[in-house]
C-alpha positions in Angstrom: -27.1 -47.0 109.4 -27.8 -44.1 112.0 -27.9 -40.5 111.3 -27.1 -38.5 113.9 -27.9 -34.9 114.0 -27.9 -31.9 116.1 -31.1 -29.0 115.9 -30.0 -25.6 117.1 -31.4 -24.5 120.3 -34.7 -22.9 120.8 -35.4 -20.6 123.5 -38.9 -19.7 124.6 -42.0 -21.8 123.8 -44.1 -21.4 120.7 -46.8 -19.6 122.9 -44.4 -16.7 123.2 -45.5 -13.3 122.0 -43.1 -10.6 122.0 -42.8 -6.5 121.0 -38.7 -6.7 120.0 -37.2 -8.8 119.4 -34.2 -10.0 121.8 -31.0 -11.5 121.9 -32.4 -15.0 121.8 -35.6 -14.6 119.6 -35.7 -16.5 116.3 -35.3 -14.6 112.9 -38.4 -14.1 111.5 -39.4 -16.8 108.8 -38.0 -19.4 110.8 -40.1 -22.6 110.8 -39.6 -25.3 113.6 -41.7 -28.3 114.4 -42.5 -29.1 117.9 -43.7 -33.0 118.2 -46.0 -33.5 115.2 -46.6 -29.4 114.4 -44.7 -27.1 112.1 -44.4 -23.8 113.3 -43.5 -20.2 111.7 -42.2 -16.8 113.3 -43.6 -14.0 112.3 -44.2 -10.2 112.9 -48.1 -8.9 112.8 -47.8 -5.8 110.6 -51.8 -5.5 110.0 -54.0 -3.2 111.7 -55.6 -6.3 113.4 -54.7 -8.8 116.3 -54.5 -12.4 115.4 -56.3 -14.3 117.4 -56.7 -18.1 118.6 -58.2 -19.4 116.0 -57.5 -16.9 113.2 -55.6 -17.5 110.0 -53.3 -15.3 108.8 -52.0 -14.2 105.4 -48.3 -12.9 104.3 -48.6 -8.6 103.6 -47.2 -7.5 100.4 -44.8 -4.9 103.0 -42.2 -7.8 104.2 -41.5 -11.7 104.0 -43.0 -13.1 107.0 -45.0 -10.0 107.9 -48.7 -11.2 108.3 -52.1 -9.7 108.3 -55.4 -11.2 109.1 -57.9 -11.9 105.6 -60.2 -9.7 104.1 -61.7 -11.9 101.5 -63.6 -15.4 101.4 -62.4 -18.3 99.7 -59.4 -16.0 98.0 -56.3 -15.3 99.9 -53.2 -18.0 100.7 -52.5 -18.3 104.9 -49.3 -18.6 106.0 -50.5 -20.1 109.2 -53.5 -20.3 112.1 -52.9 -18.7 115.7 -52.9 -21.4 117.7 -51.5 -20.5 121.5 -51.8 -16.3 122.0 -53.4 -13.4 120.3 -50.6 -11.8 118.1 -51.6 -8.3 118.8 -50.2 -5.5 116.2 -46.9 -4.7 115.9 -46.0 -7.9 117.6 -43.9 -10.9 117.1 -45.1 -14.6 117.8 -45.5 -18.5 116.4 -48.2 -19.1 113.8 -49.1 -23.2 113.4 -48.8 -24.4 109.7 -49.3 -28.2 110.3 -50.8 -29.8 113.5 -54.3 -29.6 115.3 -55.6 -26.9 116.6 -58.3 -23.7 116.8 -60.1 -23.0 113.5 -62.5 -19.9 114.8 -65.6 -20.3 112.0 -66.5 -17.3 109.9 -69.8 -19.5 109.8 -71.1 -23.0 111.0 -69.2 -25.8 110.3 -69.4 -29.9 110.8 -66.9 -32.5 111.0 -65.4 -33.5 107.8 -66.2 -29.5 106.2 -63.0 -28.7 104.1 -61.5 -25.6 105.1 -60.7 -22.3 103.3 -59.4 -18.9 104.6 -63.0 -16.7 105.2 -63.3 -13.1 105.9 -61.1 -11.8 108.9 -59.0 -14.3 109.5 -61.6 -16.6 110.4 -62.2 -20.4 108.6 -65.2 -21.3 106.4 -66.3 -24.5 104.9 -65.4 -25.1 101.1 -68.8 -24.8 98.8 -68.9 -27.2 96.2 -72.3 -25.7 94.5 -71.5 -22.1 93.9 -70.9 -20.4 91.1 -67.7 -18.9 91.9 -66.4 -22.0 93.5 -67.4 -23.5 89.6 -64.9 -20.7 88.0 -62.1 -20.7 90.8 -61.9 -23.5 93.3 -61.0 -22.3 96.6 -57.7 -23.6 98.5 -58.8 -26.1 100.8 -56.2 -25.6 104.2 -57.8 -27.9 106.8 -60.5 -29.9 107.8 -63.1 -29.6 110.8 -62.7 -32.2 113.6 -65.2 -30.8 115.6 -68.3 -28.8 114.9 -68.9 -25.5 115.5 -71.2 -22.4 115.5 -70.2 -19.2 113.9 -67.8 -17.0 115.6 -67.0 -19.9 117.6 -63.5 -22.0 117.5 -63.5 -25.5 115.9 -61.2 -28.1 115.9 -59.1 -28.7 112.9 -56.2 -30.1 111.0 -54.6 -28.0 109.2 -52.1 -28.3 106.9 -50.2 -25.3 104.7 
């Protein structure tokens, strides 16, 4: 049996980064997938830009307003800027599912386990500390491709 269905039509690419909104922008919250990658739209309501490479977490303001991290190994991403720099105040596509940039908060190797670090940026999960004993970080993606700190990785991610 074939199922046959029709998707609505997206204009503009998921690289798109906009001010306001226009007649043929997506509400925020929406999620497409493009090939193998899920995608959400969202608006940056933190004080800091998003960039490639840099998770980002939901505000307590608004649904799908996001923010950059502020805290290791805590705090739940919505998704990782994959194609442009969400600067404040802006409107763009955050990756929840697919390959792309993880920028490292510190060194990483292929095969670390990712959680959300400081500032948007992606550590590797520590199985010998004594907080991760007591909580267990969230675990988001994992490295392809090493890297150094401050640098972007390659990941998988998954959210």
């Amino acid at each position: 049996m074939t199922v046959l269905s029709v998707s609505p039509i997206r204009f503009g690419s998921v690289s798109a980064v906009t001010a306001t909104l226009g007649p043929n922008d997506p509400e925020v919250g929406t999620v497409i997938s493009e090939g193998d990658e899920r995608y959400i739209f969202v608006y940056n309501n933190g004080t800091t830009q998003i960039s490639v490479g840099n998770g980002a977490t939901v505000t307590a303001v608004t649904g799908y307003s996001v923010t950059v991290s502020s805290i290791t190994h805590v705090d739940y991403p919505v998704g990782v800027c994959k194609h442009a720099t969400l600067t404040t105040g802006t409107y763009g596509w955050l990756m929840q599912k697919g390959f792309g940039p993880a920028k490292a908060g510190s060194a990483v190797v292929a095969g670390d386990l990712l959680c959300l670090g400081v500032d948007g940026t992606w550590v590797a999960k520590l199985a010998t500390t004594a907080y991760s004993q007591v909580i267990a970080p969230s675990v988001y993606g994992k490295c392809m491709v090493s890297a150094a700190a401050g640098s972007n990785a390659d990941a998988y991610f998954d959210m």
